[in-house]
N, C-alpha and C positions, 0 to 999 in steps of 0.2 A: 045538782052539780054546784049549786049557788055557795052552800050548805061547805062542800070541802075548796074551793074557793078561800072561803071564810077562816074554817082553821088552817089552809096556808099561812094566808098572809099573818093569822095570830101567833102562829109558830115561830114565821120570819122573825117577827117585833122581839117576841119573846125570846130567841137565838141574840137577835142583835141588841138588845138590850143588857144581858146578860156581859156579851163579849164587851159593848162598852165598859161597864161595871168592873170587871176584871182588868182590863186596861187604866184602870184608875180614873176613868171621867167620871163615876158615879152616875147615880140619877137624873139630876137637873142637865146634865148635857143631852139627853134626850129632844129636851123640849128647842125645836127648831134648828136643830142638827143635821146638818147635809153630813154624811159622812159616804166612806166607799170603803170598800171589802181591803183592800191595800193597806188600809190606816189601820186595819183591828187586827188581833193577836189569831192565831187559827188553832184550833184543837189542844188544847194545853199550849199552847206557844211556842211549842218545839218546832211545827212546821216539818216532821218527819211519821211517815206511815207507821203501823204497825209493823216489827221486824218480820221479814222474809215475802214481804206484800209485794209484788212485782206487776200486779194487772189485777185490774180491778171491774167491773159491772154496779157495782152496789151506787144508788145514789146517795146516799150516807158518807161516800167516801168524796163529795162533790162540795165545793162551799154551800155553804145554805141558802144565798140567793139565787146562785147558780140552780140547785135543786129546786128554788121555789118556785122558780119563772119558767123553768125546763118543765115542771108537770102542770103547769097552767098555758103552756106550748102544746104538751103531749095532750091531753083534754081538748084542746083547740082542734086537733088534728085530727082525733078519731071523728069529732062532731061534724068537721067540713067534708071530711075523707072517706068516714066509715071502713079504716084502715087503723090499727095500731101501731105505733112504735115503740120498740124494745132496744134497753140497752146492751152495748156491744162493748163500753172500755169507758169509765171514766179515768181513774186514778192509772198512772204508769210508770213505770221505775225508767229511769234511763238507760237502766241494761235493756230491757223487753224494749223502749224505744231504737235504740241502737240495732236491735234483730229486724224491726220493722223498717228500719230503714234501709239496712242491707238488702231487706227483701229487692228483687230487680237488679242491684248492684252489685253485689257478690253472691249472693244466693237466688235460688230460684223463684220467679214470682214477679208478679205487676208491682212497679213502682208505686207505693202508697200515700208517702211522707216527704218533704224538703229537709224535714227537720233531725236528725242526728240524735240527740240527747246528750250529748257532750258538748260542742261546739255552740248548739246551739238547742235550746229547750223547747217543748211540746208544753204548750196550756195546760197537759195531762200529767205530764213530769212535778208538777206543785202538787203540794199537799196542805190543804186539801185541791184535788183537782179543780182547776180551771172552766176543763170542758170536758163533755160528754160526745159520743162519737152512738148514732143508734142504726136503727134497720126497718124498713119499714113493715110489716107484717102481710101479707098479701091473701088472711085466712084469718077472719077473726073469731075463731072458731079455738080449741085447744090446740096446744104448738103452736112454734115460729118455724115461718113458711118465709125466708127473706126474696124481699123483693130487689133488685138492682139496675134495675129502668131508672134513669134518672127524672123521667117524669113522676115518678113516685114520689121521689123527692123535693119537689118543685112548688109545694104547701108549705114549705119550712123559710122561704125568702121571705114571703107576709106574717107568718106566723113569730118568726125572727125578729123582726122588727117590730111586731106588735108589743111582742114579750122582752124586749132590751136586753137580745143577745143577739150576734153575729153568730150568722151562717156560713158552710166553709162553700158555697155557690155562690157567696156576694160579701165577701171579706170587708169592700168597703163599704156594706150597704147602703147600697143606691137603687134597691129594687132589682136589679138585675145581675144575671152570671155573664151575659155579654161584653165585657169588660175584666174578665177577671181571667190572671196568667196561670194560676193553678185554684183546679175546682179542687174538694174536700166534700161531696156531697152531703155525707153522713153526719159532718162534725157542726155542733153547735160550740159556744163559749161565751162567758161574761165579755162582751168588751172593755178595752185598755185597764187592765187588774195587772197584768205581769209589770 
């Protein structure tokens, strides 16, 4: 496991080296450069999906640090868990958020969302996405068997914070969901990028 670890993080470097380059810092900005995903240019610079993209799965479609700390989360998980996670939404159009959020309020269905996609945006509604929304696997065996016990979920508060992303169980993380007005059990995200 050490082994893919390794070409993560060489991939990050190599992504983010790259986008600074294109942004016009060049090389030597490299050297002792704090930067953040906010500051660099994303996917050509357009900042717009591929046409007629409305929902997304693929981690591809995620920022690349966002994807890189997310499968050094998901590795973490199966190891402590002996359980998988699988994705379920990163990338989302505002239309398909705007569906989801009706869901429970004009349409039929458990409230899932606060967020609109008009009014106000989902980490998901960016392109490249923000955040990944997963499930947890309850069969690690072929197929997804979702699990929906929030104890299932409840590996991802430590794991969250080990990997510097916020959990939708502890928004502010502080260790715990006792505290928190609206759970999001599923959803991970880069913290403060929007």
């Amino acid at each position: 496991m050490k082994w893919f670890e390794e070409l993560l993080k060489l991939l990050a470097s190599a992504l983010t080296k790259q986008r600074l380059e294109d942004a016009g810092a060049g090389p030597d900005a490299l050297k002792g450069a704090v930067t953040t995903m906010v500051e660099l240019p994303t996917f050509g610079g357009d900042n717009e999906p591929p046409e007629g993209l409305d929902e997304s799965r693929a981690i591809s479609h995620c920022e690349p640090e966002l994807a890189r700390r997310y499968l050094l989360l998901k590795a973490d998980f199966e190891a402590e868990t002996g359980r998988q996670l699988f994705e379920t939404s990163t990338y989302r159009s505002r239309r398909r958020q705007k569906q989801i959020y009706d869901q429970g309020r004009t349409t039929p269905g458990k409230i899932v969302t606060k967020l609109d996609g008009v009014t106000r945006r989902s980490r998901h509604n960016y392109w490249p996405a923000q955040a990944i929304d997963v499930c947890v696997d309850s069969d690690p065996g072929p197929g997804k068997h979702a699990i929906w016990d929030e104890s299932a979920y409840q590996p991802l508060c430590d794991l969250a914070l080990k990997h510097g992303l916020t959990w939708g169980g502890d928004w502010n993380r502080n260790g715990t969901s006792d505290d928190e007005k609206f759970i999001d059990y599923p959803h991970l995200e880069l913290p403060g990028v929007a």
